[in-house]
N, C-alpha and C positions, 0 to 999 in steps of 0.2 A: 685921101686915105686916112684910117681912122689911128690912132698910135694906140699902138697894145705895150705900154712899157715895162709891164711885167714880164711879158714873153721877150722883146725887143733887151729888155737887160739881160736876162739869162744869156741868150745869144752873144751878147758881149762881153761877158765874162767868160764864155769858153772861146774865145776868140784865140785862135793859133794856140788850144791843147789840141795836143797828140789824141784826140777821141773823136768819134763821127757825128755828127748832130742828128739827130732823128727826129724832126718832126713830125708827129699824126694830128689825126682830128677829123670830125666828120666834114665832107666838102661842102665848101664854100665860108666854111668857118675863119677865115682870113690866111691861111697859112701861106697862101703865093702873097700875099700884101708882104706879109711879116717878113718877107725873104727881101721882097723890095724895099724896105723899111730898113733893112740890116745893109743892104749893097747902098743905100744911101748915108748910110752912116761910115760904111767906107770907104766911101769916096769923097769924103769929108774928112778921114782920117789917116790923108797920107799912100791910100791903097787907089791904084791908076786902075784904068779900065780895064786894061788887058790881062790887068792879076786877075780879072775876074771871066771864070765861065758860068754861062747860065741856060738849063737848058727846061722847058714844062711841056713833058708830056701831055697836058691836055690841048697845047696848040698845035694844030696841024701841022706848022712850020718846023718843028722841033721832032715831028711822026718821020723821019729817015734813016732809022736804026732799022735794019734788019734782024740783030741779034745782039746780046749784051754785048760780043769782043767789036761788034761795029761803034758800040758805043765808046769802049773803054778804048779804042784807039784815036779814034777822033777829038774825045779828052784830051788824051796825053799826048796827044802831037801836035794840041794848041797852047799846054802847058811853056810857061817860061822860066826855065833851067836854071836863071838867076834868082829868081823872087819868089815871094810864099805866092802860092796860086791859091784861089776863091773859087772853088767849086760848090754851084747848086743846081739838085737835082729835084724837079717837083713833079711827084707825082711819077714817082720813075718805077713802081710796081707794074707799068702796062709792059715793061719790058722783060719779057721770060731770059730767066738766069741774071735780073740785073743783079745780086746780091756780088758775083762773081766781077763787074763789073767795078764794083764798089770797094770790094777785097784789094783788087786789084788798083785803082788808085788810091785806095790809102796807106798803099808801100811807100808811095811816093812821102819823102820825108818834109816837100815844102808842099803839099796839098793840103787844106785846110776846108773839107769836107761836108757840106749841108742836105741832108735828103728829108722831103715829107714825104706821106702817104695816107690815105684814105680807108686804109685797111688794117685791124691790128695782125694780120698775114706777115705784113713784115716784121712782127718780132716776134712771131712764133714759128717761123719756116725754116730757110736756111741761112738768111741772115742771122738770125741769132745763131746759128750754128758757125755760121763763119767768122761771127766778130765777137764770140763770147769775149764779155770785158771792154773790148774798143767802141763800144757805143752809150750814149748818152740820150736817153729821152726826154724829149717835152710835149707832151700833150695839150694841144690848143682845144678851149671850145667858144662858141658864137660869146658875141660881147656880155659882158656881165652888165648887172644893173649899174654898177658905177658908171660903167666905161660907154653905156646907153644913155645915162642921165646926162651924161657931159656933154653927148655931143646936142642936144637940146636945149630952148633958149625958156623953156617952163620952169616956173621955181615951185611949181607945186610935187612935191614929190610923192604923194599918193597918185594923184593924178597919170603921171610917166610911169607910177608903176601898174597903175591899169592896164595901158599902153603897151608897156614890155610885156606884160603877162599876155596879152591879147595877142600881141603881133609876134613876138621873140625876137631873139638879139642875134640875128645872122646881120653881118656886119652893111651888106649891100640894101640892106630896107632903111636906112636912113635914105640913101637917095629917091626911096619913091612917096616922101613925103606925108605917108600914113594914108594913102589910096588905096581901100579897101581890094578892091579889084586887083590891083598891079600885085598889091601885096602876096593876095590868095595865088595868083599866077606863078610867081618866083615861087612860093614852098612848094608849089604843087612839082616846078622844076626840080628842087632840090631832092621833096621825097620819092619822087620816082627815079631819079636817077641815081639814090643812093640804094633803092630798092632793088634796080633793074640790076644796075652795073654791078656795086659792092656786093650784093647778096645772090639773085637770080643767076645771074651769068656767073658770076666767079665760082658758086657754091656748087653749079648744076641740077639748081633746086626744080625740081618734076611737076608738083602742086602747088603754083600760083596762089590759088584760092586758099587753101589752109593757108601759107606765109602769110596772106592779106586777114585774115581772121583773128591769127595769132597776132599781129601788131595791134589790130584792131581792141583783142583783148587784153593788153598790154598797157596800150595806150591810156584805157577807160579805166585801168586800175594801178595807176601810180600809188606808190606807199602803203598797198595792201600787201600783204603775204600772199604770198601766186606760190602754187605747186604746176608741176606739168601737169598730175592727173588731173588738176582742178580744171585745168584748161581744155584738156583730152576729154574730158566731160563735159565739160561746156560747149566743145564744138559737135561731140557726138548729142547732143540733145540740139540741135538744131540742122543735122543731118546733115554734119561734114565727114565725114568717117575717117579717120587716121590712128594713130598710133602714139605711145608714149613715147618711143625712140625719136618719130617724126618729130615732135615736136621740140626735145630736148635736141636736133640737130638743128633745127630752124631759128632757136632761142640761140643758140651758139652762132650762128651764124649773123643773126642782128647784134649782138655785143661784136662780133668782129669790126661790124662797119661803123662803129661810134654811135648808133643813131640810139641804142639804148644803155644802161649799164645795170649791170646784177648785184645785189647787194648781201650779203648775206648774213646769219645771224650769230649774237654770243652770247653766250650763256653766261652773264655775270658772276652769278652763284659759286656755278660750277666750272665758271675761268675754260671755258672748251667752246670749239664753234661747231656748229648745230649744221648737220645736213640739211635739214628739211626746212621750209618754208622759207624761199626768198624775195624781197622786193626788188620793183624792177625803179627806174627812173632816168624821164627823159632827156639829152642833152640839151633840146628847147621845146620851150613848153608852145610856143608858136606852132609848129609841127603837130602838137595835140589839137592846137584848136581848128589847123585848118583841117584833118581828118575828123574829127567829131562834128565840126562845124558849131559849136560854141565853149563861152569862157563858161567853166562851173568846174563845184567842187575846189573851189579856195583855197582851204586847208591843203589839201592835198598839191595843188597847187604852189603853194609859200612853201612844201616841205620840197618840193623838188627843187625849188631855186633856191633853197637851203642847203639842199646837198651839192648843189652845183657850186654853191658858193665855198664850201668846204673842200669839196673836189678843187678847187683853183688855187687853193693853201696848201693842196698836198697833204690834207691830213689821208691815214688808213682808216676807211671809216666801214662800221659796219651795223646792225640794226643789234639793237641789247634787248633783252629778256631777263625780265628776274622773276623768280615764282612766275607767276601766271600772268603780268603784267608786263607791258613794253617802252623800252625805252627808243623813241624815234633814232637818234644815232649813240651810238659808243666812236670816240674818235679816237686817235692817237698819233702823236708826232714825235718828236724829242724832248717834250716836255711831261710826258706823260699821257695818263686818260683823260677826257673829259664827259660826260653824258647832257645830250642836249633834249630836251621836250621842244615839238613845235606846233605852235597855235594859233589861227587867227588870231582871238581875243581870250584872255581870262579875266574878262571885267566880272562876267556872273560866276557865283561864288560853286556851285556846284563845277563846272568846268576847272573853274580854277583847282579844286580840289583833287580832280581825276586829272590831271597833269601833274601835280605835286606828288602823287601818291606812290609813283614808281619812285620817282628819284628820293624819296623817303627814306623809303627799303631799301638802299643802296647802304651798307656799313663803312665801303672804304673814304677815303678825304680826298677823292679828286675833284675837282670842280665839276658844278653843277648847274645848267643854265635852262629858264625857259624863253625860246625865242617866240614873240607875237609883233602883230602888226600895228598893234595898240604904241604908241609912244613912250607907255608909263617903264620907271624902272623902280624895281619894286627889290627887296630882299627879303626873302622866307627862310629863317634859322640857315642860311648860309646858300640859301637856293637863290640865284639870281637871274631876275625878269630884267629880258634887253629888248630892243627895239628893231625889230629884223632891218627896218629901212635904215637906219642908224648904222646896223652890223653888214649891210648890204654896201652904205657909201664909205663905209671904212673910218666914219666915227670914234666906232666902239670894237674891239676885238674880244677874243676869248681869252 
């Protein structure tokens, strides 16, 4: 197993609060590891085995619930009335009404409650309706380039990030050794079954074909501005014939299952976020390459596992606009804004220049960075060039 101890700390620190754990993420992203990762750290720490239940709806073994109250009795009548009990629930959206399920043991005042899911459904359904307040989320996604570099014995770090970028960071492709073949096989598992199960089947999606077009187009255009019409046009000129609504249901429905995220814009300027025009980006860039069937388009590329990387900091992030130019992200945490520019390279001077020029135009003093692939660190009147692989292995921060 791979240690995630970013995720693996969070989990520790809310260890026996009175709130539910929720963790999501697209499947196979480690979230049953992580679960095991935490039950061995309790059992290392004083908590016996039978403080703990564990139950993953994806094993068949675990498939004899009929109904949530089949569940939530079986729970609590293995529960022990002396000690804090360990409950994990993986993958427990396959059970209709489990939210009731859940409500229902975390009355219990020594249960001490962990559920993932594969779908953002559960925090937009009746779960949020039932636990407004008593839940706590952590969002997992496939291994970061740090957490991919480690487990590798290359001290070329260009090199592994070819590698990462090629193959992506779902946590089970270290074991097949970088075997072309095996490789392609698992994503091909992963995308269809996030397509089938999370999207098709759950959503009751009618037109296969358009959903496969739409990711299709999606995929091929990470970091651009995507409108739905632009897309409704693009498939009606290759004679797929749909609808605007279609597709803005279909788009909603891939952000549901993790497998993409929507970004959307702000208007520096004008301090307001902007309906129109949003970028889309994928949770692994692996997934682009085995649907496209190769690595291109770089830039576009480093800027997705730039956002992913920011994504993992927990920044709010969203695409800046000022006048008529663009700033790759505007982020924001508790320390304020930041605006980042991202570049393969700005060794040639005209590039370098068309990256500098928004963050120029920007009047306020938040920090300003461009991130490239290039190793140099460079300062421009207070604009700072970092090292993505540098800001990747946790080097350099913002």
């Amino acid at each position: 197993m791979i240690n995630r101890p970013e995720y693996l700390d969070f989990l520790i620190k809310l260890k026996d609060k009175q709130i539910i754990k929720v963790v999501t993420g697209i499947r196979r992203c480690g979230k049953s590891t992580l679960f095991k990762l935490y039950r061995e750290y309790l059992l290392k720490n004083d908590v016996k085995e039978n403080q703990i239940i564990s139950i993953n709806f994806e094993n068949p073994n675990d498939l004899h619930f009929e109904s949530w109250q089949d569940l939530y009795h079986y729970v609590n009548n293995k529960l022990d009335k002396q000690k804090k009990n360990y409950i994990f629930l993986d993958e427990v959206q396959v059970i209709a009404g489990f939210e009731r399920a859940v409500d229902g043991l975390f009355l219990n005042e020594n249960v001490d409650l962990y559920i993932t899911g594969s779908n953002s459904y559960m925090l937009s359904g009746e779960l949020a309706t039932f636990l407004t307040g008593r839940y706590m989320q952590i969002h997992m996604l496939p291994l970061s380039f740090k957490e991919y570099y480690f487990t590798t014995s290359n001290s070329n770090e260009l090199k592994e990030y070819q590698n990462y970028i090629e193959n992506g960071g779902f946590p089970y492709l270290i074991n097949l050794n970088g075997d072309k073949e095996l490789i392609r096989n698992y994503l091909d598992g992963i995308y269809n079954t996030v397509l089938l199960k999370d999207v098709v089947t759950k959503n009751k999606i009618k037109d296969v074909m358009i959903l496969d077009s739409i990711v299709n187009f999606l995929f091929d255009n990470i970091g651009q501005l995507v409108s739905t019409n632009k897309i409704s046009n693009t498939l009606n000129s290759n004679n797929r014939k749909n609808s605007v609504n279609t597709i803005e249901n279909y788009i909603s429905c891939l952000v549901d299952s993790y497998i993409i995220y929507k970004i959307s814009r702000y208007d520096i300027r004008g301090k307001e976020y902007l309906k129109t025009g949003d970028k889309y980006y994928l949770c692994d860039i692996g997934l682009r390459n085995y649907l496209l069937g190769e690595v291109r388009e770089l830039g576009s590329i480093l800027e997705n596992i730039i956002f992913l990387e920011l994504k993992r900091k927990n920044y709010d992030i969203h695409i800046g606009k000022i006048d008529d130019k663009e700033i790759d992200f505007v982020i924001k945490n508790n320390d304020g804004l930041k605006y980042i520019q991202v570049a393969l390279s700005v060794r040639d001077e005209n590039t370098l220049k068309r990256e500098l020029e928004p963050l120029q135009n920007i009047r306020d003093n938040y920090p300003k960075y461009i991130i490239t692939l290039d190793y140099d660190t460079n300062n421009y009147d207070g604009i700072k060039q970092i090292s993505a692989i540098d800001f990747l292995l946790g080097r350099v921060d913002l």
